[in-house]
C-alpha positions as a LaTeX table, in Angstrom:
\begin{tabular}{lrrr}
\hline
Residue & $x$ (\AA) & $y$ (\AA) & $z$ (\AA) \\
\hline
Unk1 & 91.80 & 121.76 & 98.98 \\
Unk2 & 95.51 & 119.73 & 99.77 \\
Unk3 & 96.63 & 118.02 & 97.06 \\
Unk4 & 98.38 & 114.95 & 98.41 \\
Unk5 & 102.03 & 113.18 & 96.84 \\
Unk6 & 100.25 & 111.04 & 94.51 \\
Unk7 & 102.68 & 108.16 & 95.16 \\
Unk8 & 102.18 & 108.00 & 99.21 \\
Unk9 & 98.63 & 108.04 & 97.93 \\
Unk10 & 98.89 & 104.82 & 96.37 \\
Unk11 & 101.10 & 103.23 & 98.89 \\
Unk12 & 98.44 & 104.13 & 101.46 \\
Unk13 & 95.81 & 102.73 & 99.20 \\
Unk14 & 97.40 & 99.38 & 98.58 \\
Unk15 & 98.47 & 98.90 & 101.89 \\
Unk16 & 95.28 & 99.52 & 103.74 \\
Unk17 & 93.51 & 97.23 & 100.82 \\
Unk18 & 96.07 & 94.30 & 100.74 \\
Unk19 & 95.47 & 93.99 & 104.53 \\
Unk20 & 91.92 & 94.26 & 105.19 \\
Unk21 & 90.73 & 93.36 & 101.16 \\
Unk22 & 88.72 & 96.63 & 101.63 \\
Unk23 & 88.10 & 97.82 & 98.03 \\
Unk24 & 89.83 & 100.22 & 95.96 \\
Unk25 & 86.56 & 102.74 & 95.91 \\
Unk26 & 86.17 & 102.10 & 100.05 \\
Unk27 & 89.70 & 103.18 & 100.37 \\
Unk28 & 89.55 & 106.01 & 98.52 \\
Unk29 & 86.74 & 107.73 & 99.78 \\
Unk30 & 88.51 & 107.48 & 103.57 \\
Unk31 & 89.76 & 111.12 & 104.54 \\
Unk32 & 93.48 & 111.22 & 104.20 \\
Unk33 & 93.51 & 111.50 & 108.45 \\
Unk34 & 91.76 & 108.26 & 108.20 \\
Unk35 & 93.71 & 106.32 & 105.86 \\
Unk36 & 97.16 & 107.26 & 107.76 \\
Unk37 & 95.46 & 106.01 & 111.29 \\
Unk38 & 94.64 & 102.64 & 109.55 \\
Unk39 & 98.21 & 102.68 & 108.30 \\
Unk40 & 100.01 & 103.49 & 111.63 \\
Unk41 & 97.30 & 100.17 & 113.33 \\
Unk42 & 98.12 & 97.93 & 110.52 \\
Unk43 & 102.09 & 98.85 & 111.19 \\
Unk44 & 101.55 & 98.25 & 114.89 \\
Unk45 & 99.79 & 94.90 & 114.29 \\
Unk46 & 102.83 & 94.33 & 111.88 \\
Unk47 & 105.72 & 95.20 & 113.63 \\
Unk48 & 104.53 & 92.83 & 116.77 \\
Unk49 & 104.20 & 89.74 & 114.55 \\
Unk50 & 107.36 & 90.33 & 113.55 \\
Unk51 & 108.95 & 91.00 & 116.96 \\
Unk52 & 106.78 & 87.67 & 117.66 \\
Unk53 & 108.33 & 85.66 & 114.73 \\
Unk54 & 111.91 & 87.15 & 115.06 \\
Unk55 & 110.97 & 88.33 & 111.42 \\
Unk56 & 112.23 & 91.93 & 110.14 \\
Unk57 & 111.04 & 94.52 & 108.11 \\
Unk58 & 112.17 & 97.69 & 105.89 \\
Unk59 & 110.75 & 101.02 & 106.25 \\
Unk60 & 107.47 & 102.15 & 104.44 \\
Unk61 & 107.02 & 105.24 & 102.48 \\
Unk62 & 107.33 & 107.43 & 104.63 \\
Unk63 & 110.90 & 105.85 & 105.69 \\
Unk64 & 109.89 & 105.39 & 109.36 \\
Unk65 & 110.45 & 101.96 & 111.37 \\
Unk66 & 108.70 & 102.55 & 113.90 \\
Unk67 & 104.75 & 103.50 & 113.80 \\
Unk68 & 105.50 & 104.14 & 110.04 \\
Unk69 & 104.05 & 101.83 & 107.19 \\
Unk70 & 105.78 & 99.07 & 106.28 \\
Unk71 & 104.67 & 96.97 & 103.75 \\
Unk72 & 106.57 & 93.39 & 104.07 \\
Unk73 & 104.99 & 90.39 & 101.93 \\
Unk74 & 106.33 & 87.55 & 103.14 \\
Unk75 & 105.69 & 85.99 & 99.47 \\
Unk76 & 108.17 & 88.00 & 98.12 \\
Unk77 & 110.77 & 88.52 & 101.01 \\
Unk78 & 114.14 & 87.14 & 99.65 \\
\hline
\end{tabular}
């Protein structure tokens, strides 16, 4: 069994569940595999609006730009 860094863990969690309101439980029960592809198509989706808008972005956990996560809330950007 691979024990994964509980904090990237969470981060995948949240992310995936902010953008598609998928629950907690739903989320969870994804293979790790699984959770990082929804990651990198959410990021995709992501990074085009923003190249649409002219809006940028900070790196997710991982600290990748590019195909990475990147969790950007427009509510709190400041």
């Amino acid at each position: 069994m691979r024990l994964y860094d509980p904090d990237e863990l969470y981060e995948e969690v949240a992310f995936v569940a902010y953008h598609f309101n998928w629950s907690h439980d739903e989320v969870l029960r994804m293979p790790h595999w699984e959770r990082q592809r929804w990651c990198d198509e959410i990021s995709t989706i992501n990074e085009k609006l923003n190249r649409e808008t002219g809006s940028g972005g900070r790196g997710g956990p991982t600290g990748r730009t590019e195909g990475g996560i990147e969790l950007v809330n427009p509510e709190f950007e400041g």
